[in-house]
N, C-alpha and C positions, 0 to 999 in steps of 0.2 A: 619183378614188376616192370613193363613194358617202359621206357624215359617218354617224357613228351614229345610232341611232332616239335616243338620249339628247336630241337636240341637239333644245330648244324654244324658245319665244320665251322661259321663266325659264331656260333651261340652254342658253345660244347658246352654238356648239361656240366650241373655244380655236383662237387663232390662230394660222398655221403658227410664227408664232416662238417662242409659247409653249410648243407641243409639240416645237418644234429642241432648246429649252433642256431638255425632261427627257428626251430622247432620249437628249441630248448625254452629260447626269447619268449616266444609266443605261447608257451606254457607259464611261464614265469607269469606273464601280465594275465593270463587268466585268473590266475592262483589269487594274485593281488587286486584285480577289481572284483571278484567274485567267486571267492573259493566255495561259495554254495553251489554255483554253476559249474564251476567244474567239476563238483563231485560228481553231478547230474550227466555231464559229458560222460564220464567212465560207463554208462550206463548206455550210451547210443552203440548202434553197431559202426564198426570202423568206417564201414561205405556212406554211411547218413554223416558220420563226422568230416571225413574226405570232401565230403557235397557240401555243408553247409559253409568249410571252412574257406572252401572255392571261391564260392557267389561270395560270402562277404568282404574277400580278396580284392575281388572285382570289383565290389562296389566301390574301395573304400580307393579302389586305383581310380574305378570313376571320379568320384571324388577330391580326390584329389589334382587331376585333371582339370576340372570345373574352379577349383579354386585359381589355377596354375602356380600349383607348388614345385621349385625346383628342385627335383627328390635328390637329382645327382649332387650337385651343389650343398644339399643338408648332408649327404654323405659323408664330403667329402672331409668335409667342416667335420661332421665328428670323427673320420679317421683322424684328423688334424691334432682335437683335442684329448684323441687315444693313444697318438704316436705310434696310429698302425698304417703297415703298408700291405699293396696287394701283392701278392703273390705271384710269379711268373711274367710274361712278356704282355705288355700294356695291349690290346688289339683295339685299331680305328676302325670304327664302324662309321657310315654314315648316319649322316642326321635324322634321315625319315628310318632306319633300320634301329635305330638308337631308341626310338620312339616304343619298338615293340619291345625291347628290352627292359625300357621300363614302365613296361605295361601298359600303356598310354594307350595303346592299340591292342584289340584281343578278336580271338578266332571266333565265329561263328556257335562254337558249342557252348562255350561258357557264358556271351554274352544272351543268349537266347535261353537257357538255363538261369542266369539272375534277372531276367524279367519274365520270368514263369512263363514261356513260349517256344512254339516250334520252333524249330530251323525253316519250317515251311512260311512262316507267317511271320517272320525278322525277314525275308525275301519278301513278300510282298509289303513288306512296312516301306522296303527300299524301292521297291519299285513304283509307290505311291509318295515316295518324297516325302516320309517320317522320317526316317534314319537313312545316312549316306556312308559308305563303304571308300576306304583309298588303297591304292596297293601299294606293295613293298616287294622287289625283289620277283613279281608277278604275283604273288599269292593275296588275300585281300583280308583285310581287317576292318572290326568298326570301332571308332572311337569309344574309350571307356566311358566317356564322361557322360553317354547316355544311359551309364549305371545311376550314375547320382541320383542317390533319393531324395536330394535339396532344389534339382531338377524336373522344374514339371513336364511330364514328356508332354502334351498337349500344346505347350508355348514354343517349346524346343522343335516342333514339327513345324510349329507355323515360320519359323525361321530358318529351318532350311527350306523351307517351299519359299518364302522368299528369295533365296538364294539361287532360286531357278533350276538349268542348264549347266551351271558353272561343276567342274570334277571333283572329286572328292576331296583333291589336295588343297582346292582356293576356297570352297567350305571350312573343309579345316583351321586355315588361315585366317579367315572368317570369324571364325570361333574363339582360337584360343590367341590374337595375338589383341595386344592393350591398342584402346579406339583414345583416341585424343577426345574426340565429339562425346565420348563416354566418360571422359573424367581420368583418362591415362587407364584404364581398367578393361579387360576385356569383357565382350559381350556373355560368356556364360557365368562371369560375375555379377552381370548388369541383371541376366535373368535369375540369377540365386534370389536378387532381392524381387522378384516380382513383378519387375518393370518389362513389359512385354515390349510395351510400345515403343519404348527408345530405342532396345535391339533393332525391330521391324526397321524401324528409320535408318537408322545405322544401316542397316539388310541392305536397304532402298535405294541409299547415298554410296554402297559398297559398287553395289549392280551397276549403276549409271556410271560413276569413275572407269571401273573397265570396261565399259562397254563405249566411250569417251577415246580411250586409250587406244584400243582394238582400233576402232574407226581411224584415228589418226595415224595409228600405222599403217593402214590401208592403202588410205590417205596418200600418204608421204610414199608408199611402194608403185602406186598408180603411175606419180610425178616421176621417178628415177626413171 
């Protein structure tokens, strides 16, 4: 079986034991929330099981995203309280490279695949300022968190159209980092609960600060 395009010389794929062991996991938590459904599993063909178990991957990476859960950080904490360590030579990635690692950020197939849509029509979503796109490394990814199904994509559209012009990465920014005007919380926590309008504003008060900033560096490049 073919490895992922994920898999680089900074992102060498996981080895088969290591993917045994979260298989193993994610059978176990089947078994215990619902051993009726997973006898029902054994009954799908491999490829519909492969597919459903992707998108719900995805989503819950979405998800988790939208909340801004520090996944590394839980990690780590439970190595801590397992008294495990990792194996072999530590590799620094960068921050926005880090991103895809933990899923944060996903490829065009699988996110258009969990919203039941082409690759044709996630490109025009973006080129109509529903969904925004950043790159990594040149290759391009869209935020998970437009998986969330606690996320209403119709609210989530009007806020990156708010968002204008600005590139994928000061959107992002935008999104997942905590708004003081918000209550220390970030805005796709603000939209979990529903509050469209605070976002917008926040959107509103985002745009005019940079665009504030821009000008005064201008400003001050003019005068030197």
């Amino acid at each position: 079986m073919p490895r992922s395009s994920r898999a680089t010389d900074d992102n060498p794929p996981l080895d088969d034991a290591r993917l045994q062991l979260v298989f193993r996991r994610a059978a176990v938590a089947v078994i215990l929330f619902d051993p009726i459904a997973a006898e029902a599993l054994l009954d799908l063909p491999d490829a519909e099981v492969g597919r459903r178990f992707k998108i719900c991957l995805a989503r819950t990476m979405g998800r988790a995203t939208a909340l801004n859960l520090d996944l590394r950080a839980i990690r780590e904490e439970e190595k801590k309280q397992l008294g495990a360590s990792e194996r072999g030579p530590k590799r620094r990635r960068s921050g926005r490279y880090s991103l895809v690692v933990e899923g944060k950020l996903l490829r065009a197939p699988i996110v258009s695949e969990a919203l039941g849509i082409t690759e044709q029509r996630l490109a025009k979503d973006v080129e109509a300022s529903r969904i925004f796109t950043v790159k990594v490394g040149g290759d391009e990814y869209y935020p998970a968190f437009f998986l969330a199904p606690e996320l209403d994509r119709k609210s989530l559209a009007k806020v990156v159209r708010q968002l204008g012009d600005f590139d994928g990465w000061k959107k992002w920014s935008f999104c997942t980092k905590p708004k003081e005007s918000l209550g220390g919380i970030t805005p796709l926590q603000v939209l979990m609960h529903g509050e469209v309008k605070r976002v917008l504003r926040a959107a509103e008060i985002f745009v005019a600060q940079w665009a504030r900033r821009v000008n005064g560096n201008e400003s001050r490049a003019r005068k030197s």
